[in-house]
VOGU-33895 format. One record per atom (N, C-alpha, C): x, y, z; residue in three letters; residue number from 1; atom name. Coordinates in pm, whole numbers, padded with zeros to 5 digits, always signed. Atoms other than C-alpha are relative to their C-alpha. Layout:
+--------+--------+--------+--------+-------+-------+
:      x :      y :      z : koltor : vexvo : rolum :
+--------+--------+--------+--------+-------+-------+
:      X :      Y :      Z :    ala :   NUM :    CA :
...
+--------+--------+--------+--------+-------+-------+
END
This chain:
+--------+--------+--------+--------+-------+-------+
:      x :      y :      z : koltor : vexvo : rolum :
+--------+--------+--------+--------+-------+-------+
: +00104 : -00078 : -00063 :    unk :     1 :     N :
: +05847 : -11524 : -00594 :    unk :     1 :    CA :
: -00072 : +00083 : -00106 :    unk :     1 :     C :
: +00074 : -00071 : +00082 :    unk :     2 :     N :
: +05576 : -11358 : -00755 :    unk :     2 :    CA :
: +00009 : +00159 : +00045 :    unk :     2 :     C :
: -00037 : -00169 : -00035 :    unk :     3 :     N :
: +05608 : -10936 : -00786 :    unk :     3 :    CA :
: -00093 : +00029 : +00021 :    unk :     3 :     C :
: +00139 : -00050 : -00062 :    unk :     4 :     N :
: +05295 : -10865 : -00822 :    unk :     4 :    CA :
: -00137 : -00062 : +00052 :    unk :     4 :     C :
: +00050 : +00069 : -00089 :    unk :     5 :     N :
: +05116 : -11076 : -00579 :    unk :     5 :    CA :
: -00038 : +00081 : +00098 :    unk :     5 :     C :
: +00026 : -00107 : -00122 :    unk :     6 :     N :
: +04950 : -10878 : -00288 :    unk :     6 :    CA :
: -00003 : -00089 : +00148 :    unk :     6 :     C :
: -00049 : +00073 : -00149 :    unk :     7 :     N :
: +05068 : -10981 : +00040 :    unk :     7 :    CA :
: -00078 : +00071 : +00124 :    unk :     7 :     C :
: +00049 : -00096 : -00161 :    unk :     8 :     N :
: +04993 : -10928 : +00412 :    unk :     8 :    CA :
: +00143 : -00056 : +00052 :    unk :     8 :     C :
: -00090 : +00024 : -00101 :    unk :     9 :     N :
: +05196 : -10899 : +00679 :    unk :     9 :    CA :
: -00018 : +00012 : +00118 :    unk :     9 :     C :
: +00067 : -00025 : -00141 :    unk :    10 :     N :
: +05116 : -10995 : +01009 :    unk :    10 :    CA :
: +00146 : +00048 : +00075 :    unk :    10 :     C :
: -00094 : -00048 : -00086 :    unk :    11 :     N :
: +05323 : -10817 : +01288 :    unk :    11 :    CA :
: -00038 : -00023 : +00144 :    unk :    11 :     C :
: +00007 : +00005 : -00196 :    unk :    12 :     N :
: +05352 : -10891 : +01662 :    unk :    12 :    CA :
: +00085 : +00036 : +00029 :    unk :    12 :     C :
: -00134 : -00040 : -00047 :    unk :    13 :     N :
: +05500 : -10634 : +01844 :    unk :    13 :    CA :
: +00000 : -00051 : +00217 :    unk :    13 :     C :
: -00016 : +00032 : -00097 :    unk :    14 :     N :
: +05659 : -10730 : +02225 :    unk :    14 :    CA :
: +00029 : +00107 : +00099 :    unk :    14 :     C :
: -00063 : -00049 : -00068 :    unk :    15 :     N :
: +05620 : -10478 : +02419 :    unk :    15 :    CA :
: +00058 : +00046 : +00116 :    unk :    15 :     C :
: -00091 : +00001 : -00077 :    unk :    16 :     N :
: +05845 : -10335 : +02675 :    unk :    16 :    CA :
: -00095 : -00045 : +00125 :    unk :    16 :     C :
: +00083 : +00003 : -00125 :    unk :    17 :     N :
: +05720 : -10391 : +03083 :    unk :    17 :    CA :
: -00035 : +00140 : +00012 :    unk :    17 :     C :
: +00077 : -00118 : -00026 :    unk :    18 :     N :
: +05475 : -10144 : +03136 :    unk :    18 :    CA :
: -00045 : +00112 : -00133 :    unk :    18 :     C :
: -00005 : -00152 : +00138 :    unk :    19 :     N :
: +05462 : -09932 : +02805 :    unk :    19 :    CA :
: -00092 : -00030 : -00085 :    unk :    19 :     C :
: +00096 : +00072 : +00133 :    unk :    20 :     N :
: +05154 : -10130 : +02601 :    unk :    20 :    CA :
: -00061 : +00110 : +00000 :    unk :    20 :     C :
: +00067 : -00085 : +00013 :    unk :    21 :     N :
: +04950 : -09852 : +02662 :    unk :    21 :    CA :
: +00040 : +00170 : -00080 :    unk :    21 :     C :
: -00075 : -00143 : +00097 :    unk :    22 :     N :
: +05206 : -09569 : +02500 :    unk :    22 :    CA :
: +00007 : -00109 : -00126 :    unk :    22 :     C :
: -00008 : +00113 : +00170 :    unk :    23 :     N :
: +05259 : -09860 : +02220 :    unk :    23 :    CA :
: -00170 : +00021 : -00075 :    unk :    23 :     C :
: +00148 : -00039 : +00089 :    unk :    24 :     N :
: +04866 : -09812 : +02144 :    unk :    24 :    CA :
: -00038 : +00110 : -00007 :    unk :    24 :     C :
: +00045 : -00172 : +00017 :    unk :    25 :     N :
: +04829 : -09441 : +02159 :    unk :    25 :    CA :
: +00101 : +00018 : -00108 :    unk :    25 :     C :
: -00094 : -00008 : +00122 :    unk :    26 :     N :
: +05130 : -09446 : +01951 :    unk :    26 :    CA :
: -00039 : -00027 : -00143 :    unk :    26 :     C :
: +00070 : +00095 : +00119 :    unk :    27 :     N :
: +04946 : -09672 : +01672 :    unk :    27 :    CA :
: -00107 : +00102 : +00003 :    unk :    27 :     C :
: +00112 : -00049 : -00012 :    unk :    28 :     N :
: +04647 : -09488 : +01767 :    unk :    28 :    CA :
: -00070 : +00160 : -00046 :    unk :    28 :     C :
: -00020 : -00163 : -00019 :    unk :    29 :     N :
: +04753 : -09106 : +01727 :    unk :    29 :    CA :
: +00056 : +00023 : -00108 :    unk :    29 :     C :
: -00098 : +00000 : +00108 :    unk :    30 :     N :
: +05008 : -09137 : +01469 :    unk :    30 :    CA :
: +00047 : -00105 : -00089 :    unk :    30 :     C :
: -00057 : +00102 : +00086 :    unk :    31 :     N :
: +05117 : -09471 : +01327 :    unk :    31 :    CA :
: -00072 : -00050 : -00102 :    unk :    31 :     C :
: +00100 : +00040 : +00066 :    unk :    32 :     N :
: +04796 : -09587 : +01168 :    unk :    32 :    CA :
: -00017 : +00089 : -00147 :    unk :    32 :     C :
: +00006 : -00119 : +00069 :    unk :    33 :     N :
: +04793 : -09235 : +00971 :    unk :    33 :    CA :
: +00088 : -00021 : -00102 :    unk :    33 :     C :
: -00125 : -00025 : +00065 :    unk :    34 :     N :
: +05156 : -09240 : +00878 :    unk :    34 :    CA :
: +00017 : -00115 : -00092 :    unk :    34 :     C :
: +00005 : +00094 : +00063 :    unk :    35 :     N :
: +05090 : -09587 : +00737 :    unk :    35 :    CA :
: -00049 : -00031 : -00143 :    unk :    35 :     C :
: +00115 : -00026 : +00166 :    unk :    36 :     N :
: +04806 : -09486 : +00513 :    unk :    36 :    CA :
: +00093 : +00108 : -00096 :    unk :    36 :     C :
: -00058 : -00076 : +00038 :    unk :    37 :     N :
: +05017 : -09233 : +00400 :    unk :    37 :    CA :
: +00098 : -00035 : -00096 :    unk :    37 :     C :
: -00120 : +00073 : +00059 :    unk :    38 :     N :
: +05310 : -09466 : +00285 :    unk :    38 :    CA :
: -00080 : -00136 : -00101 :    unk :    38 :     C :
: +00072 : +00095 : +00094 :    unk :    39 :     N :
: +05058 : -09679 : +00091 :    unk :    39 :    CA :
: +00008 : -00148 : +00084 :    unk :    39 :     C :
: +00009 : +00140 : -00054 :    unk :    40 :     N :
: +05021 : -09969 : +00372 :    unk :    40 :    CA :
: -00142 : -00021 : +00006 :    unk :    40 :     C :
: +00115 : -00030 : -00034 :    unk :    41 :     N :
: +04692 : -10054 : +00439 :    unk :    41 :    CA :
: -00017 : -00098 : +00165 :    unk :    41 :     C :
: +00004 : +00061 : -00108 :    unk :    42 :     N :
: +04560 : -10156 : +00787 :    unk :    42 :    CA :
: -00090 : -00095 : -00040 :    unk :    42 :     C :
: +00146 : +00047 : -00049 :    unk :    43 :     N :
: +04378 : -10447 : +00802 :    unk :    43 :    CA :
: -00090 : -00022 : +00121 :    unk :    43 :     C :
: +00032 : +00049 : -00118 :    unk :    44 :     N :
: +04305 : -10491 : +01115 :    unk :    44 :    CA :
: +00133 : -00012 : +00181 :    unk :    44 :     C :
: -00117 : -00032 : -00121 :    unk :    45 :     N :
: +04471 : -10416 : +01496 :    unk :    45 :    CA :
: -00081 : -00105 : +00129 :    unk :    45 :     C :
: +00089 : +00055 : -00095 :    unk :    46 :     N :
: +04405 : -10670 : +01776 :    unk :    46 :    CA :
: +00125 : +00005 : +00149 :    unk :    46 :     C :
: -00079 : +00067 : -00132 :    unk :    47 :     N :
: +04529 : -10731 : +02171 :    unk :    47 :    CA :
: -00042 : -00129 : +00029 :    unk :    47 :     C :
: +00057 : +00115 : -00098 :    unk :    48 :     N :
: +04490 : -11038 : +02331 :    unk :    48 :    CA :
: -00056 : +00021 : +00116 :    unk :    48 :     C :
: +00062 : +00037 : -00155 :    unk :    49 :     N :
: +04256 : -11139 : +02579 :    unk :    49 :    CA :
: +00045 : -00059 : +00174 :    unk :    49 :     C :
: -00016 : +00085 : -00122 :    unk :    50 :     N :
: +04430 : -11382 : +02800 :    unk :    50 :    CA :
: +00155 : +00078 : +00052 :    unk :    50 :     C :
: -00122 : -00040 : -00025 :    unk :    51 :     N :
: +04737 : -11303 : +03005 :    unk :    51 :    CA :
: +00072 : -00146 : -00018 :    unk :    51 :     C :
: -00094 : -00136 : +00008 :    unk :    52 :     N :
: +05066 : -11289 : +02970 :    unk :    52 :    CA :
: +00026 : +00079 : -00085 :    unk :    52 :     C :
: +00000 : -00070 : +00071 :    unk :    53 :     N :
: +04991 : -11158 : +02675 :    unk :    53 :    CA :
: -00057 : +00126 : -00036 :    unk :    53 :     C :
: +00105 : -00090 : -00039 :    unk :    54 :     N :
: +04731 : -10945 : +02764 :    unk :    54 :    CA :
: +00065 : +00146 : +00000 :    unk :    54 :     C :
: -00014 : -00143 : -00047 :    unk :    55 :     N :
: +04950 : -10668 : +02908 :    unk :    55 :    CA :
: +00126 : +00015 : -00093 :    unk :    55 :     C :
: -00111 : -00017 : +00127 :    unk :    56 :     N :
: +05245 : -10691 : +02620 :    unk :    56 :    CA :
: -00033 : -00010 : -00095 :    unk :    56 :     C :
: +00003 : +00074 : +00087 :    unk :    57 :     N :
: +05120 : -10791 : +02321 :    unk :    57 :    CA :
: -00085 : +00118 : -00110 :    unk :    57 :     C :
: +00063 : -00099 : +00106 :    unk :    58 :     N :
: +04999 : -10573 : +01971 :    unk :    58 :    CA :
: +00016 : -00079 : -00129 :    unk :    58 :     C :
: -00041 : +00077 : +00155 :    unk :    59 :     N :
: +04910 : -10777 : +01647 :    unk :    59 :    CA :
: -00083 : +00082 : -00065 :    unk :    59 :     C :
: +00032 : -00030 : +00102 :    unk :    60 :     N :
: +04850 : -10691 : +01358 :    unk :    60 :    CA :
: +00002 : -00006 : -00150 :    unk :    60 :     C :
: -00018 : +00065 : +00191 :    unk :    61 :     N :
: +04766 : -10714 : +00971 :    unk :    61 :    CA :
: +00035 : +00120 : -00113 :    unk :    61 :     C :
: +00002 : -00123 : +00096 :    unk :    62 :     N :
: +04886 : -10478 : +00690 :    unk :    62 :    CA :
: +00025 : -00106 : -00129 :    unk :    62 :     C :
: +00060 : +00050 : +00173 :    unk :    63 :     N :
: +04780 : -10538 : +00312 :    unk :    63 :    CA :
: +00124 : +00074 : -00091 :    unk :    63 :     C :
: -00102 : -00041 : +00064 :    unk :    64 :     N :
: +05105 : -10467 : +00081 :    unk :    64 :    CA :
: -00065 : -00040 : -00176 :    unk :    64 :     C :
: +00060 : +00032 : +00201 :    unk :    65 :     N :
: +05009 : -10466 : -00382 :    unk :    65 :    CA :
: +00098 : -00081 : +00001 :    unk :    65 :     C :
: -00096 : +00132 : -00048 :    unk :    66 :     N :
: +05339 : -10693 : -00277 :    unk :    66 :    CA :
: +00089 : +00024 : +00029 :    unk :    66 :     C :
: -00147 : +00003 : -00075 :    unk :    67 :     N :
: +05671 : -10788 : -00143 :    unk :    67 :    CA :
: +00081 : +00095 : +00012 :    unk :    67 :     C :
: -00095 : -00114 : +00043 :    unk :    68 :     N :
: +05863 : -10555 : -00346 :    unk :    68 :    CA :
: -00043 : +00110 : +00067 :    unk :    68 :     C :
: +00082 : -00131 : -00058 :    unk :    69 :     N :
: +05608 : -10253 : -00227 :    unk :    69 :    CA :
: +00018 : -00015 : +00150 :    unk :    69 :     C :
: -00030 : +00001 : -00143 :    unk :    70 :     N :
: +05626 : -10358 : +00087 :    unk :    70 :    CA :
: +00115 : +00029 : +00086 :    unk :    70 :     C :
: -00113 : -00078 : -00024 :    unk :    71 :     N :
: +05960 : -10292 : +00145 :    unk :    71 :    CA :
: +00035 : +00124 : -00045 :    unk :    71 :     C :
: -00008 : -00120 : +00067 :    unk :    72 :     N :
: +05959 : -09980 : -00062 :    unk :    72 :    CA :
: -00069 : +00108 : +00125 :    unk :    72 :     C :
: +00091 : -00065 : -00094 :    unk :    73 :     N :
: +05654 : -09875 : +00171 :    unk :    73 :    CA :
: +00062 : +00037 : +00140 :    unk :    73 :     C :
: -00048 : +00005 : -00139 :    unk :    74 :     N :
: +05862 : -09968 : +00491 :    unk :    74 :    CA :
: +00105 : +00109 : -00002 :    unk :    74 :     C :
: -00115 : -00120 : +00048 :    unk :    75 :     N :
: +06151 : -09763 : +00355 :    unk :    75 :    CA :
: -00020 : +00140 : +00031 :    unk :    75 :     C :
: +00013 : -00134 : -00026 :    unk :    76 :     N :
: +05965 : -09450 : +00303 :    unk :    76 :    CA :
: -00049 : +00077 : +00123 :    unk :    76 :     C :
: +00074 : -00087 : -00170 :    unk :    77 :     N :
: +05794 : -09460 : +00651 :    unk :    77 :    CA :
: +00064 : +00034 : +00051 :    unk :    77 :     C :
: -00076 : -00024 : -00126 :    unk :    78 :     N :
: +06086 : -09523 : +00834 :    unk :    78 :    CA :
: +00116 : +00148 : -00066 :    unk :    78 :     C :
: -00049 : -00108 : +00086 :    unk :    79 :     N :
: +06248 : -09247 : +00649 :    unk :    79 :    CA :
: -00063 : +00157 : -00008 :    unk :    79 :     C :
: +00075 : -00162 : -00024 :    unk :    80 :     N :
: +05959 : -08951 : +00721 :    unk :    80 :    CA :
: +00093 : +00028 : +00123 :    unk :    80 :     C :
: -00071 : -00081 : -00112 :    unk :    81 :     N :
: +06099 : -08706 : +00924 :    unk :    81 :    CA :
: -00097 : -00005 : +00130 :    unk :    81 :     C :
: +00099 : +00037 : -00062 :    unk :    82 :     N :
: +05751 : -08712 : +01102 :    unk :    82 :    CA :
: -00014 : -00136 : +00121 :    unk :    82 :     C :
: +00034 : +00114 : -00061 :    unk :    83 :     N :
: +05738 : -09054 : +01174 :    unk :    83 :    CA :
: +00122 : +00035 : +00117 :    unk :    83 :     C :
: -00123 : -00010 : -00077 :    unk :    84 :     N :
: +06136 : -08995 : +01323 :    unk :    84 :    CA :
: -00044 : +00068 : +00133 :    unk :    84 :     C :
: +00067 : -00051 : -00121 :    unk :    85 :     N :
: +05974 : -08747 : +01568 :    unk :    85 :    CA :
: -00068 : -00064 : +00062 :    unk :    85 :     C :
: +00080 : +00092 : -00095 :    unk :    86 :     N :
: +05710 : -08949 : +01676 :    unk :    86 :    CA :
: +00029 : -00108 : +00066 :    unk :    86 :     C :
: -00062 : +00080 : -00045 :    unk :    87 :     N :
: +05906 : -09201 : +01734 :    unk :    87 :    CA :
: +00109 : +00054 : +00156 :    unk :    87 :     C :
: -00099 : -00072 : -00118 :    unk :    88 :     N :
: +06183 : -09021 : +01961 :    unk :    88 :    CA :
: -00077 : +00049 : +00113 :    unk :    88 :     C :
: +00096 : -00034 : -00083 :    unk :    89 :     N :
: +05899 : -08836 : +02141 :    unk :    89 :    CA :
: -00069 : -00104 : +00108 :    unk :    89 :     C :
: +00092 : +00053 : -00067 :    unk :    90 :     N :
: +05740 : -09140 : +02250 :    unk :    90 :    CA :
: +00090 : -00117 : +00058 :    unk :    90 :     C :
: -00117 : +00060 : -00031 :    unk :    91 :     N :
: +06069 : -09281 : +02339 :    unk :    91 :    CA :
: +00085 : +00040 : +00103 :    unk :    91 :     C :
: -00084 : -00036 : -00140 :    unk :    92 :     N :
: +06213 : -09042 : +02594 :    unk :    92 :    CA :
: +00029 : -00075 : +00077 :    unk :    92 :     C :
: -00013 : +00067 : -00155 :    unk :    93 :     N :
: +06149 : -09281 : +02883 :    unk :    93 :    CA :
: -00001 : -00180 : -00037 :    unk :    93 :     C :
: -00015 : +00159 : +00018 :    unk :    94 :     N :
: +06225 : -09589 : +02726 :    unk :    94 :    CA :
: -00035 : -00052 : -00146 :    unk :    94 :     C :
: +00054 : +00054 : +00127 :    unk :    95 :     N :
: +06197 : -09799 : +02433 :    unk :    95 :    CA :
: -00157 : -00068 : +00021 :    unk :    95 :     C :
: +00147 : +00005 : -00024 :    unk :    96 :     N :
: +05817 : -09904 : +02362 :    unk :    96 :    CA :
: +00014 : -00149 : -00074 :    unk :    96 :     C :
: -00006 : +00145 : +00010 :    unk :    97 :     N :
: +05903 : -10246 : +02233 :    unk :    97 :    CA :
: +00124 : -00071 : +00012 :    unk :    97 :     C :
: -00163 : +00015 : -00031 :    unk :    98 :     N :
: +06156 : -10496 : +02285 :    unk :    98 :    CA :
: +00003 : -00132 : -00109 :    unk :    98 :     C :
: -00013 : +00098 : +00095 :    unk :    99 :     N :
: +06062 : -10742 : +02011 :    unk :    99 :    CA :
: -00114 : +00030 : -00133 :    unk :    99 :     C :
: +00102 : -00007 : +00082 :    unk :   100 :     N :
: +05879 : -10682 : +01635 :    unk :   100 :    CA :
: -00013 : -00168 : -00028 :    unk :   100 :     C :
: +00014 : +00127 : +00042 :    unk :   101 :     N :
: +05795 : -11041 : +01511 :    unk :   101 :    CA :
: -00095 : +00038 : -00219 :    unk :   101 :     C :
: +00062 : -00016 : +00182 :    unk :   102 :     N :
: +05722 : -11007 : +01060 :    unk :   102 :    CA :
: -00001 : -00121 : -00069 :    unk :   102 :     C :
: -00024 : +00128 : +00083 :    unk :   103 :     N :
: +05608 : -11283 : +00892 :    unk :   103 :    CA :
: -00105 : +00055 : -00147 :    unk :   103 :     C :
: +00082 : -00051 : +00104 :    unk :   104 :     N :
: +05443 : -11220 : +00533 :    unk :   104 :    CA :
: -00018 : -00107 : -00053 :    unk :   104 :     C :
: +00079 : +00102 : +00021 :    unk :   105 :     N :
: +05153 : -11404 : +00425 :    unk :   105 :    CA :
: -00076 : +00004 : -00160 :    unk :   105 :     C :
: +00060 : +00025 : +00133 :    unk :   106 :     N :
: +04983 : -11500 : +00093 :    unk :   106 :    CA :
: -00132 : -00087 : +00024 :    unk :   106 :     C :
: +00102 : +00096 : -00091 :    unk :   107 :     N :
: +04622 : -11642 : +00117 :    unk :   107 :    CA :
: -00058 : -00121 : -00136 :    unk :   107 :     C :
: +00013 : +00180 : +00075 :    unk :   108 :     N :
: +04563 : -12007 : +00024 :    unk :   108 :    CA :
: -00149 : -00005 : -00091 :    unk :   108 :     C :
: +00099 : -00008 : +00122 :    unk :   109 :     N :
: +04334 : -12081 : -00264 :    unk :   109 :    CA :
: -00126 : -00035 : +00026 :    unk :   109 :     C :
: +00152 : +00052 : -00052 :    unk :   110 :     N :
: +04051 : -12220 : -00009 :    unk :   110 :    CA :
: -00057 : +00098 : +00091 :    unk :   110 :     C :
: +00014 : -00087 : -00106 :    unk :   111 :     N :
: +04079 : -11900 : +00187 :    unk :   111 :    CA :
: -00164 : +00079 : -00044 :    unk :   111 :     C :
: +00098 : -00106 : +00055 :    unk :   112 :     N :
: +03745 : -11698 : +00172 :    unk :   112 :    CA :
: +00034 : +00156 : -00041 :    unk :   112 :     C :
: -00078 : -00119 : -00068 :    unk :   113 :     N :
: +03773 : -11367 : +00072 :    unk :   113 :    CA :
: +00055 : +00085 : +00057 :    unk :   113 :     C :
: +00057 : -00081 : -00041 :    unk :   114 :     N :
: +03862 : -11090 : +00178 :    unk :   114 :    CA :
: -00041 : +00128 : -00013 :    unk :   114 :     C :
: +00064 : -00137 : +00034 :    unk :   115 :     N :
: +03652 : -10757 : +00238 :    unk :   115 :    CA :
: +00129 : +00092 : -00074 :    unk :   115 :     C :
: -00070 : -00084 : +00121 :    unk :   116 :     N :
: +03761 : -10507 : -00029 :    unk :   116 :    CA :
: +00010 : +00155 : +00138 :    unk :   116 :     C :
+--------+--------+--------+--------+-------+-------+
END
């Protein structure tokens, strides 16, 4: 594997029945922030259109300088005391997902770019 290669990482999270809407205020209020903070970058946050994914479903892209960082990055988020709060807080009444899905991507040599 290459170190310094800059990766993405797409994420699909699953979440719980009924809770998509605390899962995006969550992202929305605090996670996005706490991200930039830890040196992730967002690229981009989408839902789906169609159901059954419609009312569960949160993807997304984050831009890592690479692999190694990327775990470094994940480390220190999950590791703010901050984030720990926000997390618990928005957890009282249940967990807010019940599946992450991480796959990390590298883009193919015919890919166009992308925006800086």
């Amino acid at each position: 594997m290459q170190s310094s290669q800059v990766v993405f990482e797409l994420r699909i999270y699953h979440a719980a029945p009924g809770k998509l809407a605390e899962l995006l205020a969550r992202f929305r209020d605090h996670t996005v922030k706490l991200f930039d903070r830890h040196g992730m970058k967002s690229v981009a946050y989408w839902t789906p259109i169609d159901q059954p994914q419609k009312s569960n479903t949160l993807i997304y892209i984050l831009q890592h300088p690479s692999r190694e960082e990327a775990a470094a990055n994940w480390k220190s988020f999950q590791d703010d005391p901050e984030w720990k709060s926000v997390k618990e807080k928005s957890e009282l009444n249940g967990k807010l997902t019940e599946n992450i899905d991480s796959t990390f991507l590298t883009l193919t040599d015919f890919s166009p770019p992308l925006p800086k």
